[in-house]
C-alpha positions in Angstrom: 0.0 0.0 0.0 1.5 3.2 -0.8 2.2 5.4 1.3 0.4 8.8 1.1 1.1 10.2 4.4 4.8 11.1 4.0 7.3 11.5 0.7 8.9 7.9 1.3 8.3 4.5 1.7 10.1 2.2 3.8 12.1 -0.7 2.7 11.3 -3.9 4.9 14.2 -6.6 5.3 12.2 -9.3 6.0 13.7 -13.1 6.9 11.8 -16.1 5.7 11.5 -19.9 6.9 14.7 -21.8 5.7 12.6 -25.3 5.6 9.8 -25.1 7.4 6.4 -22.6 6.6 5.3 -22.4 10.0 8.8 -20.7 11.0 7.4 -17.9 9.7 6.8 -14.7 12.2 3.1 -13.2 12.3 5.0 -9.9 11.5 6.3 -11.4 8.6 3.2 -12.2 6.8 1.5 -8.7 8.2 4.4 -6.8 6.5 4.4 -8.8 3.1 0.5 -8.2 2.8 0.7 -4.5 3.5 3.9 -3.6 1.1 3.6 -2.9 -2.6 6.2 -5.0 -4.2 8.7 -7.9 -3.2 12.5 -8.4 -4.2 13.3 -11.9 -4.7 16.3 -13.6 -5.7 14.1 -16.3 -6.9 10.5 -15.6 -7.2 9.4 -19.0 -8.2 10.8 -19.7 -4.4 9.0 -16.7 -3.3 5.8 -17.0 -5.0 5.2 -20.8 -3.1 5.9 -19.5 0.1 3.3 -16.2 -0.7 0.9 -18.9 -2.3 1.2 -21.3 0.8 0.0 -18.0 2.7 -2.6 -16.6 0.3 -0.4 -13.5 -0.4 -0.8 -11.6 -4.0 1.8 -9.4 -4.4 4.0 -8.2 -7.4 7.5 -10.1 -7.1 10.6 -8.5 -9.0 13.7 -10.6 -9.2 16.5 -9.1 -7.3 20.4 -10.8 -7.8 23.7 -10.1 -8.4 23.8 -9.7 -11.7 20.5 -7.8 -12.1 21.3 -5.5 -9.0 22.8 -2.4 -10.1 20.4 -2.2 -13.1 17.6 -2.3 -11.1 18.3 -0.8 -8.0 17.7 2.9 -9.1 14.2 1.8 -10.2 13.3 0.5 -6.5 14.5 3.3 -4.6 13.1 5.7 -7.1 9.5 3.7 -6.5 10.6 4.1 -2.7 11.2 7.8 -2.9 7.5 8.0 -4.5 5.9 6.4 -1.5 6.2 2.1 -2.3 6.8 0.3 0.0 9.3 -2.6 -1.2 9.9 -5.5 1.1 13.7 -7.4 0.1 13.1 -11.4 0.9 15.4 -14.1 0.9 14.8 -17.2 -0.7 15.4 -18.6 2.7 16.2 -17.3 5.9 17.9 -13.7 6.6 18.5 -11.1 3.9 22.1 -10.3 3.0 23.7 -13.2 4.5 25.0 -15.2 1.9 21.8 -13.2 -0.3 21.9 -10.5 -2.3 20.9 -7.0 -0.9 23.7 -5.3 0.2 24.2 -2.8 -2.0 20.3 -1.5 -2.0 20.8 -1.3 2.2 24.5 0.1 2.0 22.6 2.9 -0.2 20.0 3.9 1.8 22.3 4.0 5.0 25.3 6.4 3.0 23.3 7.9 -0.2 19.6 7.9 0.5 19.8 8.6 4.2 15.9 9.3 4.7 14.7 6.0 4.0 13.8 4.1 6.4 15.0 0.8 6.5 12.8 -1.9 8.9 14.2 -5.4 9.6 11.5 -7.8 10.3 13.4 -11.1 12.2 13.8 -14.8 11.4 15.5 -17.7 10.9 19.3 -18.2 9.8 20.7 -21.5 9.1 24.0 -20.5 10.6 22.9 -19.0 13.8 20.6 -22.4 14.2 23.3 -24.4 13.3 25.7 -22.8 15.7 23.3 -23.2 18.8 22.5 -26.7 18.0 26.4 -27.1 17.5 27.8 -28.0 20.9 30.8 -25.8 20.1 31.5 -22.1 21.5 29.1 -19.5 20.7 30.2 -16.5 22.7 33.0 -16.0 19.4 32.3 -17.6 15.8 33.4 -16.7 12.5 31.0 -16.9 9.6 32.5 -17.4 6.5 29.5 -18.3 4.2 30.9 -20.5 0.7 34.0 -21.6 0.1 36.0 -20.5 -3.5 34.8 -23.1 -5.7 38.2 -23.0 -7.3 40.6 -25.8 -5.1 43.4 -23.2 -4.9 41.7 -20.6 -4.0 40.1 -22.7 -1.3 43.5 -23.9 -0.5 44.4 -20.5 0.4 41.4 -19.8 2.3 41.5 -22.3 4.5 45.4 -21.5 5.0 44.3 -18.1 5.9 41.8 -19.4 8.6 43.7 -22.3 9.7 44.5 -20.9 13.4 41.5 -18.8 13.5 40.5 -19.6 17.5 37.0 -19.0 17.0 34.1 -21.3 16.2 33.7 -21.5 12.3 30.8 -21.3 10.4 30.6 -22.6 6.9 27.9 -23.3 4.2 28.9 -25.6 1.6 26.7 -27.8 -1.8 25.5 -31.2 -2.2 28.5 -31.7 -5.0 31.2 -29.9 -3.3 31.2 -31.1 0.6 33.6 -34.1 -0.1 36.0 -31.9 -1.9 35.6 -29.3 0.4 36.0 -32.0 3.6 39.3 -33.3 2.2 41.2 -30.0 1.9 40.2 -28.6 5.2 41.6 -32.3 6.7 44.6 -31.4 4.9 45.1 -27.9 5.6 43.1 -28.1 9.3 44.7 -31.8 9.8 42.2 -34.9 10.5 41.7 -34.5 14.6 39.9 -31.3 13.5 35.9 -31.9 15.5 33.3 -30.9 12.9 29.8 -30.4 13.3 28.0 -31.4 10.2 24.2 -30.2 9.7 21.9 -30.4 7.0 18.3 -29.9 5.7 17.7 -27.7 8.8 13.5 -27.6 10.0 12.8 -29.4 6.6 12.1 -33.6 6.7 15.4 -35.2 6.7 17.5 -32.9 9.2 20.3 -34.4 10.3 23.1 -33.1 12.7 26.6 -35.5 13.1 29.9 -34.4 14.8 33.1 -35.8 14.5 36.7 -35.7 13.7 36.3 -34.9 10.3 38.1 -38.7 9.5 35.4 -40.3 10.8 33.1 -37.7 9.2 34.6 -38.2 5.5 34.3 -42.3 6.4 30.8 -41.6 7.8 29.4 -40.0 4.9 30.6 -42.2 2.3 28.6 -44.8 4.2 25.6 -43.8 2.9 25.5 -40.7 -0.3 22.2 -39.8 0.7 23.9 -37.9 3.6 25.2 -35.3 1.3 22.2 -34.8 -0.7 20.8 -31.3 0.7 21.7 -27.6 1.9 24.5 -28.3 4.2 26.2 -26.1 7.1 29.6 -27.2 9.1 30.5 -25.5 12.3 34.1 -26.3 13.1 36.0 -25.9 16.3 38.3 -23.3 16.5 41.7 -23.7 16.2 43.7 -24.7 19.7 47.0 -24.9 20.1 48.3 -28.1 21.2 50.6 -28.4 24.3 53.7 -30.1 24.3 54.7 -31.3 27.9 58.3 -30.9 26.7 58.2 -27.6 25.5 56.7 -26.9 29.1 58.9 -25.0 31.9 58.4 -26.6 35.3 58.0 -24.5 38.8 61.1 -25.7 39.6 63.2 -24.6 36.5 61.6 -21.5 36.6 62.4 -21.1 40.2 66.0 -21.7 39.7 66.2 -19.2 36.6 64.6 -16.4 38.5 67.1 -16.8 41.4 69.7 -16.7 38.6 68.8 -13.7 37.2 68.9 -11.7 39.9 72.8 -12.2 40.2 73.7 -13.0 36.7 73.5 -11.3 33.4 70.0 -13.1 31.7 72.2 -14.5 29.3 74.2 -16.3 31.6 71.4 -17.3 33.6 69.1 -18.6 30.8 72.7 -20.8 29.8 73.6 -22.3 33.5 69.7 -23.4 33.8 69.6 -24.5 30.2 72.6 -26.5 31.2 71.2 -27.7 34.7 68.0 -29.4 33.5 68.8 -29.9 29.4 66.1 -28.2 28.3 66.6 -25.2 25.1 67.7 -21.7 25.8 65.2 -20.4 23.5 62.6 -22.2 25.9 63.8 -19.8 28.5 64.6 -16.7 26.4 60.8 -17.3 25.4 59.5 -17.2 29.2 61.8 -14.4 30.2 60.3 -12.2 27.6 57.2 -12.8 27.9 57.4 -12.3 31.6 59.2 -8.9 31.0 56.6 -7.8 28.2 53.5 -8.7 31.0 55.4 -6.7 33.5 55.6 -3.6 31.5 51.7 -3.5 30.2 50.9 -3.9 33.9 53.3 -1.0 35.4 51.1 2.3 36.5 52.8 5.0 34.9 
């Protein structure tokens, strides 16, 4: 419904059901009866989902490659008093979805519309709180590079990143995918693999992802479906040996305060066999700790 009372419409972000029509909000189907047109990546997706409700609304097809031809139409139609509501084909707007660069507009270009999210699902939030791993810190990284070496180098890039990771990945892709993070993230990596989220064959498994690659092969329905992996973040792995004791550190400190710290870090090296650079590793982090820490 247009909107007579002021110069603008309002441009509705509104998140749909990623399986399951009953996920959707009340708000959600109040807002896409009441706006004048819908943005779809895929309006055949759309129109079911406005069908299943009984909603008759014009749907324009909104992607990548259509989006900056079409964009100064929408805001143009928003500037006239339309209101446009930008959909997903499932789940939240802009993640992983076009839209981005109609929202980044209106917040830098077109600063007087008014931009109104309206909530839902979002396969990755769902999947991390169904994960069992961290959730106070995740990364989300969306899809993979199709290309291997530029996935390669991706995974290189986030192969220490400590936080939870988030991933989306295709039916004819996971395996590939699978193998190259057990090469670059090494095969005691714990993987959370989830599919088919709220739809009929939902499935969660977590593993080492050996026993994940072994367990899908199993059976190759399980990687039929829209597929999310949360992986742990990266931990670094302690080494007893490389590990000062109380008492070596004891007997360096007492060094130190009589000795030169090179002479000190070479008589304990010396007492219990154990490498300088073990030492000369403590003592600077030690002095670096000390110095944040003094009160100026």
């Amino acid at each position: 419904m247009k909107n007579n009372n002021l110069k603008l419409g309002y441009l509705y972000i509104i998140a749909t059901p990623i399986g399951n029509f009953n996920d959707i909000s009340k708000r959600a189907l109040i807002t896409l009866n009441k706006v004048d047109y819908i943005l779809a990546e895929d309006t055949r997706k759309i129109g079911i989902l406005l069908k299943f409700f009984n909603i008759k609304k014009k749907i324009y097809s909104y992607y990548e490659y259509n989006e900056k031809k079409k964009i100064n139409f929408f805001l143009k139609k928003i500037n006239q008093g339309y209101n446009i509501a930008l959909v997903s084909d499932a789940g939240t707007p802009l993640i992983n979805d076009p839209g981005y660069r109609i929202v980044q507009l209106c917040r830098t270009k077109y600063i007087n519309i008014k931009i109104i999210p309206i909530p839902g699902p979002c396969a990755a939030i769902l999947a991390l709180s169904i994960s069992g791993l961290p959730t106070n810190r995740f990364c989300y990284e969306g899809f993979l590079p199709h290309k291997k070496n530029k996935r390669i180098k991706r995974l290189n890039e986030l192969k220490l990143e400590n936080r939870t990771l988030i991933l989306y990945e295709s039916t004819h892709r996971i395996l590939k995918c699978l193998y190259d993070i057990k090469k670059i993230f090494g095969k005691d990596r714990y993987i959370v693999f989830i599919k088919e989220l709220t739809k009929k064959w939902e499935s969660i498994y977590g593993n080492n992802i050996s026993n994940l690659i072994k367990w899908l092969k199993l059976d190759v329905n399980r990687l039929k479906g829209e597929i999310v992996l949360v992986i742990k973040g990266y931990k670094e792995s302690i080494n007893s040996k490389d590990q000062l004791s109380p008492k070596v550190i004891q007997t360096f400190l007492k060094l130190k305060k009589e000795l030169s710290i090179k002479k000190a870090i070479k008589i304990t090296s010396d007492i219990f066999s154990i490498k300088k650079n073990l030492l000369y590793k403590f003592y600077i982090k030690k002095n670096t700790n000390y110095n944040n820490n003094k009160v100026e």
